[in-house]
N, C-alpha and C positions, 0 to 999 in steps of 0.2 A: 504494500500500500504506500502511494506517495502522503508524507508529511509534510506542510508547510507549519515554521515555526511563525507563529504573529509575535512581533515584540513590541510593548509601548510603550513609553516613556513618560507617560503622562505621570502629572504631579498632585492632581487632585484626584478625589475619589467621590463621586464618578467624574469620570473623566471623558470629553472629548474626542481626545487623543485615542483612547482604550476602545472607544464606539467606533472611530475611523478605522482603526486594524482591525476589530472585528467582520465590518462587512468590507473589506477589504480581504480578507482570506478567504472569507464566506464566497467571495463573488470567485475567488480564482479556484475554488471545492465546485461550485458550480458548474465553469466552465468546464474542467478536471472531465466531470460525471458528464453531462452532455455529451462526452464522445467517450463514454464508456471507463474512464480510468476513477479509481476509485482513491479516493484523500481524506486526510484527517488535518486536523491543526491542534499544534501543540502552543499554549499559551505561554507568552513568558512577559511580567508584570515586572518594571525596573524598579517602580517606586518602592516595595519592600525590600530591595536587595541595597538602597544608595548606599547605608554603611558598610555592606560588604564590598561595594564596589571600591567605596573612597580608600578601605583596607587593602582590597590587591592593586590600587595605583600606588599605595605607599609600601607593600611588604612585596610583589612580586606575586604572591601566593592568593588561592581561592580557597574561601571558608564554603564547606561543603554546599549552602543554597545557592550559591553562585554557578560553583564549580556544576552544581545541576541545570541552573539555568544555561550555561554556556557549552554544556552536552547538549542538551537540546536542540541549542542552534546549529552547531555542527554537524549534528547529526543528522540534521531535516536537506529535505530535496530541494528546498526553495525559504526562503525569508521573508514578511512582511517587517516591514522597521517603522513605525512610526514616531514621530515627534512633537513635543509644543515647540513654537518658536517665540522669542523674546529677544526683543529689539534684532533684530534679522538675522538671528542667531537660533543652532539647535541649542536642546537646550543641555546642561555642563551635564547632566545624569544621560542622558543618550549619546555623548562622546567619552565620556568615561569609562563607558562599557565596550563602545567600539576600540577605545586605547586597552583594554584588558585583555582582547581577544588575542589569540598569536596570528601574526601579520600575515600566514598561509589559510589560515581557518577557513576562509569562505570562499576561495582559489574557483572559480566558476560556480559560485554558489548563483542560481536564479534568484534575484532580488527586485522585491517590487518597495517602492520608496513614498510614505506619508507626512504629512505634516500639519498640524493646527495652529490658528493662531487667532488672535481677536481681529486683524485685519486684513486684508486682501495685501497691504503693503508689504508684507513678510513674503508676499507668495515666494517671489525669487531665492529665498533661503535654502528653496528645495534643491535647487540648481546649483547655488555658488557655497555652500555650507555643508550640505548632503552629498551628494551625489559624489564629489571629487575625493570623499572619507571611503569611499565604498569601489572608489576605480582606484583607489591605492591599496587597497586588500585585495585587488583584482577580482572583483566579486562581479555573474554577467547580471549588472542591472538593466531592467527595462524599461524603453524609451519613456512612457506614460507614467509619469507622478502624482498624486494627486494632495492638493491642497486644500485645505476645507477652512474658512473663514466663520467668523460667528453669523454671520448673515447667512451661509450655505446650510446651516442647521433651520431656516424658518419653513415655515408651512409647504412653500412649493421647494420640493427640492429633486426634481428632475437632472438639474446639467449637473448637481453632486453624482445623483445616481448614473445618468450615463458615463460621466470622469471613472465613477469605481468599476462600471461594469467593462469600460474596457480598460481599464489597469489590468481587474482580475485576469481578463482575456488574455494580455500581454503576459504575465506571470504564467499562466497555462502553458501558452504556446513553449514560450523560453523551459518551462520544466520538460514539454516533451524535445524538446530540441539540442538540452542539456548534456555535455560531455561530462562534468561534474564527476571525478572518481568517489567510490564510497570510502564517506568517515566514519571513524570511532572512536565515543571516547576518551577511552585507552589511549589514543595519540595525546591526549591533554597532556599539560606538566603533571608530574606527580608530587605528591605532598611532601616538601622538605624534611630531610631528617636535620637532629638537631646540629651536627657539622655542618651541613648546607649554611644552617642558621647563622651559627657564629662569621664563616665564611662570609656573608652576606653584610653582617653587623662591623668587618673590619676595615671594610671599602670608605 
């Protein structure tokens, strides 16, 4: 079965951001099953993990809910990533996690790319803040990004829905098109011993 992992960054609860990756993987499960291939999504929520993360940018090392968050990603056929943006910037908790990852992790990984923000101003964030994070892990993202403003969440929300329904589309495609070798795991670092430690502490 193909997995897409959805990740989202969002900072409040409920979130946004968490609603956009949602039907944003949902739409690329869709397209998936409409020609027969069957998918699941694997959730990964950054907001409970930001002390874990701000610990492996300062130690090197993943305390186990991470270290399972960041299986997950690796391990899925494809990625949803979404983000809030603030002042035209992602935001520090959704590059923090992308700096944790090891810089091969997502080597043709199919990546479909979100973002929210309270105004259409930020849109370009997706472009010049996103997207050049993600062709430096050489990860194949797809052309279609989608940005969702707080006006995109009112009453008629068609041009959202058709932006998500052909993201998801793009993400399909790219997963069936994918060269992407299979991950494990077991390639992550492994847990320091206490030599590592000191080793590390005399730098």
């Amino acid at each position: 079965m193909t997995t897409i992992a959805v990740v989202s960054a969002g900072l409040s609860d409920p979130s946004s951001t968490r609603l956009l990756a949602d039907r944003l993987g949902q739409a690329a499960v869709d397209a998936l099953r409409a020609e027969g291939t069957s998918a699941a999504i694997r959730h990964v929520e950054l907001r409970p993990l930001a002390h874990e993360v701000v610990d492996a940018m300062l130690t090197g090392f993943a305390a186990p809910a991470l270290a399972e968050a960041i299986a997950t990603v690796v391990e899925a056929d494809a990625v949803v990533f979404v983000t809030p943006v603030f002042t035209a910037g992602v935001s520090g908790l959704a590059k923090s996690f992308l700096d944790v990852l090891d810089k091969d992790a997502l080597t043709d990984t199919p990546v479909l790319l979100g973002a929210t923000g309270g105004t259409a101003r930020h849109s370009l964030a997706l472009e010049h803040a996103l997207r050049p994070v993600f062709a430096y892990l050489r990860a194949a993202v797809v052309p279609t990004g989608v940005f969702a403003a707080t006006e995109d969440w009112g009453s008629d929300e068609a041009a959202l829905d058709a932006r998500i329904r052909r993201a998801g589309g793009d993400l399909a495609w790219a997963i069936r098109a994918s060269r992407r070798a299979p991950q494990q795991a077991d390639a992550l670092p492994a847990t320091p011993d206490f030599a590592t430690l000191l080793g590390g502490l005399q730098r």
